[in-house]
Structure formats: C-alpha cells, structure tokens
N, C-alpha and C positions, 0 to 999 in steps of 0.2 A: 219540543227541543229546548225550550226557554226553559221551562218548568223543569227541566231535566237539570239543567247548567244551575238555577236557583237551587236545587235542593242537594246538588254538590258544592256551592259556596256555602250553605247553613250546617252542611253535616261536615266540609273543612275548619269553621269556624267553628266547630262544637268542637272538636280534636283540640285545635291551636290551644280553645278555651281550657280545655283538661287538662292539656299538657301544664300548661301554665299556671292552674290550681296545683296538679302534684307537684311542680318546681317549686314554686311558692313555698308551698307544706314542706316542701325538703327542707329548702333556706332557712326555714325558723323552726328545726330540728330540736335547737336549745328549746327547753320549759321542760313546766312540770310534768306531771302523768296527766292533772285534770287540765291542760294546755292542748295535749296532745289526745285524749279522748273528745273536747272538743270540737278541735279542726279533722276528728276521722268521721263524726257526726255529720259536721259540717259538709263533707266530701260526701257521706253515704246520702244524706240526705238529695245532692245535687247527680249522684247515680241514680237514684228511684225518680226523681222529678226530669231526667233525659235532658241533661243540660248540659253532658259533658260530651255525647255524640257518639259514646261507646256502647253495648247492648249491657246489659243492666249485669251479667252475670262476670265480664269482664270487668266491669268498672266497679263492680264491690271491692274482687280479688286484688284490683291496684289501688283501689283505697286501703284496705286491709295492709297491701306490703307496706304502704306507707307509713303506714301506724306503727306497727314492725321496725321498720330501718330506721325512725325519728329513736323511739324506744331501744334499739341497739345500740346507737350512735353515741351514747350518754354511759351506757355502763360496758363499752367495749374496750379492751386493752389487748397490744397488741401482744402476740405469746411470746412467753421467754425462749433463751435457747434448753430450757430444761424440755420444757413443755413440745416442742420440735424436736426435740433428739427421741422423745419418749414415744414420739408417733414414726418417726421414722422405725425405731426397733419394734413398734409394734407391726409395721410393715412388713418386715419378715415373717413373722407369724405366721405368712400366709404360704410363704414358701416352702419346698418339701422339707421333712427333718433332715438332711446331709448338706443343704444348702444354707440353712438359717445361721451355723455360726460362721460361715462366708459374709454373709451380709449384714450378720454384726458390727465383724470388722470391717467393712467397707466402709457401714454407719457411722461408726465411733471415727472411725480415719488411722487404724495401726495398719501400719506398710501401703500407704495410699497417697498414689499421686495425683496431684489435684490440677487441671488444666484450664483456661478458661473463667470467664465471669460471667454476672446474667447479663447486664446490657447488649454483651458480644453476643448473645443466643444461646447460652448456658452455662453449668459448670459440669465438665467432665470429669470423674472418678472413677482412676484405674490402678488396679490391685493384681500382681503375677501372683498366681499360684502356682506351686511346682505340683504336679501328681507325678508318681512314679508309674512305671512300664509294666504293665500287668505281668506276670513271673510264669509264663509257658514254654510247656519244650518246641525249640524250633522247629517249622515243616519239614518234613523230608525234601533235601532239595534234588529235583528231577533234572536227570543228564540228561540232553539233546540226544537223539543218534548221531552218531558220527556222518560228518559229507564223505560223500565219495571222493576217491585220490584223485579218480579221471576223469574225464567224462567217457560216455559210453560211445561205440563205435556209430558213427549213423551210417544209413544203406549208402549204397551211392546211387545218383542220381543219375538216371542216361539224359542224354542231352537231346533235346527233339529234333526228329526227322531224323533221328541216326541210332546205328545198329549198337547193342549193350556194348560196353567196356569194361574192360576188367580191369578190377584197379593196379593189376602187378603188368599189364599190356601199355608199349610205348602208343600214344598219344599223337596220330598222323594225321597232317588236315586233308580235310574232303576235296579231290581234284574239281579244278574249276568249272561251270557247267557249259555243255559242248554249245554252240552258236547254233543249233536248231531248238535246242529243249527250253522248255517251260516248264518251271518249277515251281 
C-alpha cells in the first residue's frame, strides 16, 4: 500500500516536472532556431532518460509540438481581411452550383443584415431571397356532394310494455292498474 502511494507521488511529481519543462520552453519562445533546437534536445533527451513521467512516445510528440509553437510564434501574423474573405468564398466552393452565388453574396455582405457580435455568442447573417411560384395549372378543384335538405324519416319507436302506435293514432294513457294485479 505504501509502495503504491510512493510511486504515485514520483509519477505526480514527474507530470508537475513536465509540465513545468514545457511551460518553461513556451515562456522563452523568443530566440533563435539554434535556441530553440537546443531546448527540444534538451526536452527529447529528458523523454528518453523518463524524467518527465509521460511514456516515451507521448513525450517526444509534446516535445516535438513544442519546438513547433516556439517556431510559429516568431513568424506568425495574424491574416488580413483579404485573406479571411478569400477562405470564406472559398467556402462556397463546397456548396452545390445553384447555391454558391447565394453565398457569395452573403460572404461579401450585398443585401445582408448583420445581428449580433462574438462576445454575445456570435454574429448572425441574414439575407431574403425572393424565388418566385413555380408556374403550374391549378388542380382541379373537387365539389363536395351536396348535404341533404332534410333529414331522413326515422322509424318510430314503440314504447315498452305497449301495443305498436301509429304515428297518424291519438296518443291515450294506459288505464291505471287494477288493485289485484302485478305488473
């Protein structure tokens, strides 16, 4: 258990250590090429000798980026707006042929309104396009049947426990029942 907890403080402590070589290496970005092939030497060599606590094939690769981003960081400028517009329209490119000069002009900004900044979470660009009604003859339009005027006669209904009625027969109530029967 000891032995367990010691050799995750040595392999924490090799991490902090790594970490703290490529910060380092970042911070003195500035210098020459032989400055900067130096301290990747420097780093590669402390990957092969297991000093930094990463497996040897990792810790080349972030040595390596590091040599990389020191080396960018010196000849990097930020793009113009020529250079951003010209990737934008090359963006289209990718689009079908009927849509690409749609998204020219969205690119460029004719007839575009523009909503929003990036701080807010972006900028919105919207453009009405009008298309016209495709030019077909109308469907035939289908009449309903007509409703009926009346409604239909319904039967008549006899009334239960009593003899049919007719509906043109006066309508006489049933004499009371006599004081023996059960009904």
């Amino acid at each position: 258990m000891k032995s367990a907890r010691t050799h995750l403080r040595i392999a924490s402590l090799g991490l902090c250590a790594a970490g703290a070589l490529l910060a380092a290496s970042a911070v003195s970005a500035a210098g020459s090429e032989a400055d900067r092939q130096a301290q990747y030497l420097k780093d590669r060599a402390a990957c092969e000798r297991g000093h930094t606590g990463q497996d040897l094939a990792t810790c080349l690769r972030e040595a390596g980026a590091v040599r990389d981003e020191r080396r960018g960081v010196q000849g990097r400028q930020a793009p113009g707006d020529d250079t951003l517009r010209a990737n934008a329209l090359r963006r289209c490119e990718r689009l079908p042929a009927d849509q690409q000069a749609d998204c020219r002009a969205l690119t460029m900004g004719n007839g575009v309104q523009t909503r929003g900044d990036v701080p807010a979470g972006g900028v919105y660009r919207e453009r009405t396009i009008q298309v016209p009604a495709p030019q077909q003859a109308p469907a035939p339009y289908e009449v309903p049947a007509p409703a009926p005027s009346r409604m239909p006669a319904m039967p008549p209904v006899p009334a239960p426990n009593s003899a049919p009625v007719s509906p043109m027969a006066p309508i006489t109530p049933a004499p009371p029942p006599s004081p023996g029967m059960v009904r």
